[in-house]
N, C-alpha and C positions, 0 to 999 in steps of 0.2 A: 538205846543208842541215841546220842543227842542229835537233831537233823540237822543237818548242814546250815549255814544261814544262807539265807536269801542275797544276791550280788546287790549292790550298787551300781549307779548309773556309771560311776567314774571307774568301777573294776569291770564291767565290761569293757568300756572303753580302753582300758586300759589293757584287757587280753587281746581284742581285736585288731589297736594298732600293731602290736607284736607282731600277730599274724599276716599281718597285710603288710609290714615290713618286710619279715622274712621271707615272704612272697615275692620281694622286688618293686613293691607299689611303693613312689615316691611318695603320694598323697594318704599316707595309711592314715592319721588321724585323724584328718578331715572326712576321707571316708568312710571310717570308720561311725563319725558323728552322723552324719547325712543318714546312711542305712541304717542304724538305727530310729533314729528321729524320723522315718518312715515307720518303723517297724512299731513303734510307739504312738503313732497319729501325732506327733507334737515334738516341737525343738527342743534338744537338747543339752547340756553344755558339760565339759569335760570333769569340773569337778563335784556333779552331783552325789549327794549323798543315799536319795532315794532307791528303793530298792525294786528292781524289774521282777515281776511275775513269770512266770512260767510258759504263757501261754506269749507274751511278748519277747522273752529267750527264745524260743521258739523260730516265733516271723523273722528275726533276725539273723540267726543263724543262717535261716535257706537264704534268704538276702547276701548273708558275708558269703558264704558257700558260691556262691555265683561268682560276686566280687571275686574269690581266691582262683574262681577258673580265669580272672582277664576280662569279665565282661565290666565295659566300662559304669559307672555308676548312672551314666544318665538313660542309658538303657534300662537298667535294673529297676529307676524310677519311672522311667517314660516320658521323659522330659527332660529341657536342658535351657538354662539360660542365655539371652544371648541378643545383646546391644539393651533394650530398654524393655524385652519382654519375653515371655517364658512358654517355651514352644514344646509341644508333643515330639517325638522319634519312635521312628520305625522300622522292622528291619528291612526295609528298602530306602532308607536314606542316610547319609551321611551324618556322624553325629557334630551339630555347628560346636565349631572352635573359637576361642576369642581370636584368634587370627585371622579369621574372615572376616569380621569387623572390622580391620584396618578396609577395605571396602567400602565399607559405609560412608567411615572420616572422609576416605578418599571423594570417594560422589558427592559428598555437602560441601566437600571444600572447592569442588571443580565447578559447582553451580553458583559459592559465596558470588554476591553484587553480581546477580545476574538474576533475569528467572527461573522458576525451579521446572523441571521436568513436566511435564504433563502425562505421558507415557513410560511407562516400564518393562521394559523386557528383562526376563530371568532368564538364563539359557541353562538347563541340567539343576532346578530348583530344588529339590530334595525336600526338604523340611519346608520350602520357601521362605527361608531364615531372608537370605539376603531380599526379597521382594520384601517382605512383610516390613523390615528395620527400613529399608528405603520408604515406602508408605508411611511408617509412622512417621517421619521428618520432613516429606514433601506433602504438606494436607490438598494441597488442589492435582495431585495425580492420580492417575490411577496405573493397573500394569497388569501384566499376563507371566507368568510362571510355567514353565516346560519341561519335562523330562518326560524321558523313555516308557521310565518304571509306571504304570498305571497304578502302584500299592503308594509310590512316593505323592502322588500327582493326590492322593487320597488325604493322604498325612496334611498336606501342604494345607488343602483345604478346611482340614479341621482347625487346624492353626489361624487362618486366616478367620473363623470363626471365632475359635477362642478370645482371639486378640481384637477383636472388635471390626477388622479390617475389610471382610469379608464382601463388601459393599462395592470395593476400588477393586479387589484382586478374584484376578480369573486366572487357573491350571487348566492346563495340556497336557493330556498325554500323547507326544507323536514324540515326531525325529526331528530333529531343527532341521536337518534339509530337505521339511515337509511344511515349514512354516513358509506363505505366501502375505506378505507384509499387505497389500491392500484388503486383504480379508480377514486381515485380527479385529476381533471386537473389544473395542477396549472401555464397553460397560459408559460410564460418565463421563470416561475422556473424550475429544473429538477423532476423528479418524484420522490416520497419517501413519508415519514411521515414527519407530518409538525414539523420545529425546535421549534417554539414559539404556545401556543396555548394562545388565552386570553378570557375570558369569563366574562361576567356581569350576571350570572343570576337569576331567581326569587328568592327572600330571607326572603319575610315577613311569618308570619305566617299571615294564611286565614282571623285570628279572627281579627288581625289585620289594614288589608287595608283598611277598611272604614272609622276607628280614623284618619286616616294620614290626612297631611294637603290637602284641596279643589284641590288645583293646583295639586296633585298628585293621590287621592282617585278620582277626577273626570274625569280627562282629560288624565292620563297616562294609558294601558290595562289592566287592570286586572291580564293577561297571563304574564303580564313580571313583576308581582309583587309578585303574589303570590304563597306560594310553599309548600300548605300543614300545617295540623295542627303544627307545629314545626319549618318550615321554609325551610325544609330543603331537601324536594324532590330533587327537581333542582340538590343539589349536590352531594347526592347519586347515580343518575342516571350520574351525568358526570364523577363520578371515576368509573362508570360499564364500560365505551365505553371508556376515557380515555387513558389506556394503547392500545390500539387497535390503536389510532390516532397518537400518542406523537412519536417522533426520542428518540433511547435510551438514547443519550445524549440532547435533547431537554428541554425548561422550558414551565412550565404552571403556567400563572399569572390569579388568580382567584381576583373577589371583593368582598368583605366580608360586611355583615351587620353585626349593631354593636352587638359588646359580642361574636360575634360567630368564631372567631379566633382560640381558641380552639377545637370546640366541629368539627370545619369543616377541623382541623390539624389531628385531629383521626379518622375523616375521609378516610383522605391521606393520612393516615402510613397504614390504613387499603386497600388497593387499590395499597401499594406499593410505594408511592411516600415521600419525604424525604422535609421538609421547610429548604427551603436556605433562606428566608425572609419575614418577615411580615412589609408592609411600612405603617403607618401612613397620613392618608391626613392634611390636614392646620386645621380641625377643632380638630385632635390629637385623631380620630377615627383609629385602625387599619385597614385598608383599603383593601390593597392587597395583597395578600396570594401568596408567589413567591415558586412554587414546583419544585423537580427536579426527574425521574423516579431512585427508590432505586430499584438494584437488590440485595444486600447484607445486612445481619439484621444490622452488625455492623457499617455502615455506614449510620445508621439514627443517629437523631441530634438531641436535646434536644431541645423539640419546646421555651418551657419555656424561655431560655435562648437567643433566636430569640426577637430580635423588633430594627431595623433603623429607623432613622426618616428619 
């Protein structure tokens, strides 16, 4: 009997994205490439003609076998890209989105023609994506990173390793309404309340999380999604402690789920703080909610009238 031939790079690829279509994965070709290109030690490209071994069918297989259960690929890999650098995930953190990015934009652009931050507060850090990308843009700050999760708090700091950062950024594990702002150490920076505070946190409503898609209802925590019949715990409780943490002239960059730009602006007038901007991410969701602390009524701002792209 004559042996079967050996596949090609471009006939795997070629069965997998099938697979990962019929699955309902938008991204089946790409991720198709990615997991394999893992599973091989080295990049790959769609129309190779080379032929995969046995033992590299293999690792890829259990690689796609995952993928086809929903788990997102940067789990599978352990890592995920995201603003200018390439961060570890774990399952106690959120997996970063280029949507929280729009965050970033947002914070350089509220500092443009001004000084940069000196201090950073993350409030519910996860990966420390958002600390980590603010550091690498403000070189004379430093900042602290917080959440709950002590496994997240772990993650973060390997990241801040990896990524060279590890020098400026300090994680927490407490409760932010355990943080007492005159006793952060903020390592190189001077002491004070932080200039920049930026936050991602829980925004679904409860009823919610389980409709979400697989990659996210399955494999993202629970705790960094959910926030109460309405959605909206998480940010009631951050404009309680909020003034308590923020420098008077400092910014707070919040991310907004969608629609809730409003209801989370009334929020913020309610707690005292004033929208200098609401940015839009590339899918043309409002995204990031850019506050500045208002001590005076007649210098709030007409949120309405707020939205940059």
């Amino acid at each position: 009997m004559t042996p079967s031939p050996t596949p090609a790079v471009a006939d795997i690829l070629r069965d997998a994205a099938r697979r990962l279509a019929a699955a309902g994965i938008d991204t089946a070709r790409l991720d198709a490439r990615l997991l394999l290109g893992e599973a091989l030690g080295r990049e790959v490209w769609p129309h190779e003609s080379g032929p995969v071994g046995s033992d590299g069918r293999a690792r890829f297989e259990a690689l796609l076998a995952r993928r086809l259960a929903r788990e997102p690929v940067s789990r599978i890999l352990g890592r995920r890209a995201f603003w200018t650098l390439d961060l570890g995930v774990g399952p106690d953190t959120l997996d970063p989105r280029p949507d929280s990015e729009t965050l970033i934009e947002a914070a350089v652009e509220a500092f443009a023609g001004r000084p940069g931050p000196r201090r950073i507060l993350d409030l519910g850090t996860g990966t420390g994506c958002l600390l980590l990308a603010a550091l690498s843009e403000f070189a004379d700050a430093a900042g602290i990173g917080v959440d709950r999760l002590p496994g997240a708090v772990e993650t973060a700091r390997e990241n801040a390793r990896r990524t060279g950062l590890a020098d400026r950024a300090r994680f927490l594990a407490a409760d932010w309404n355990a943080l007492d702002a005159d006793r952060l150490d903020w390592g190189p920076a001077p002491p004070g309340r932080a200039d920049l505070v930026l936050s991602n946190p829980p925004y679904i409503e409860d009823e919610t999380v389980e409709r979400l898609e697989p990659e996210v209802a399955l494999f993202d925590p629970r705790g960094a999604l959910a926030a109460g019949p309405d959605g909206l715990d998480a940010y009631r409780e951050l404009f309680r402690i909020l003034p308590h943490l923020i420098d008077p002239q400092g910014i707070v960059v919040l991310e907004l789920g969608e629609h809730q730009r409003q209801i989370v602006s009334d929020l913020a007038a309610g707690a005292n703080f004033t929208v200098r901007n609401v940015r839009r991410d590339l899918g043309g969701v409002e995204r990031a909610l850019v506050l500045k602390w208002n001590d005076t009524v007649d210098d709030c701002l007409n949120t309405n009238d707020f939205c940059l792209e």
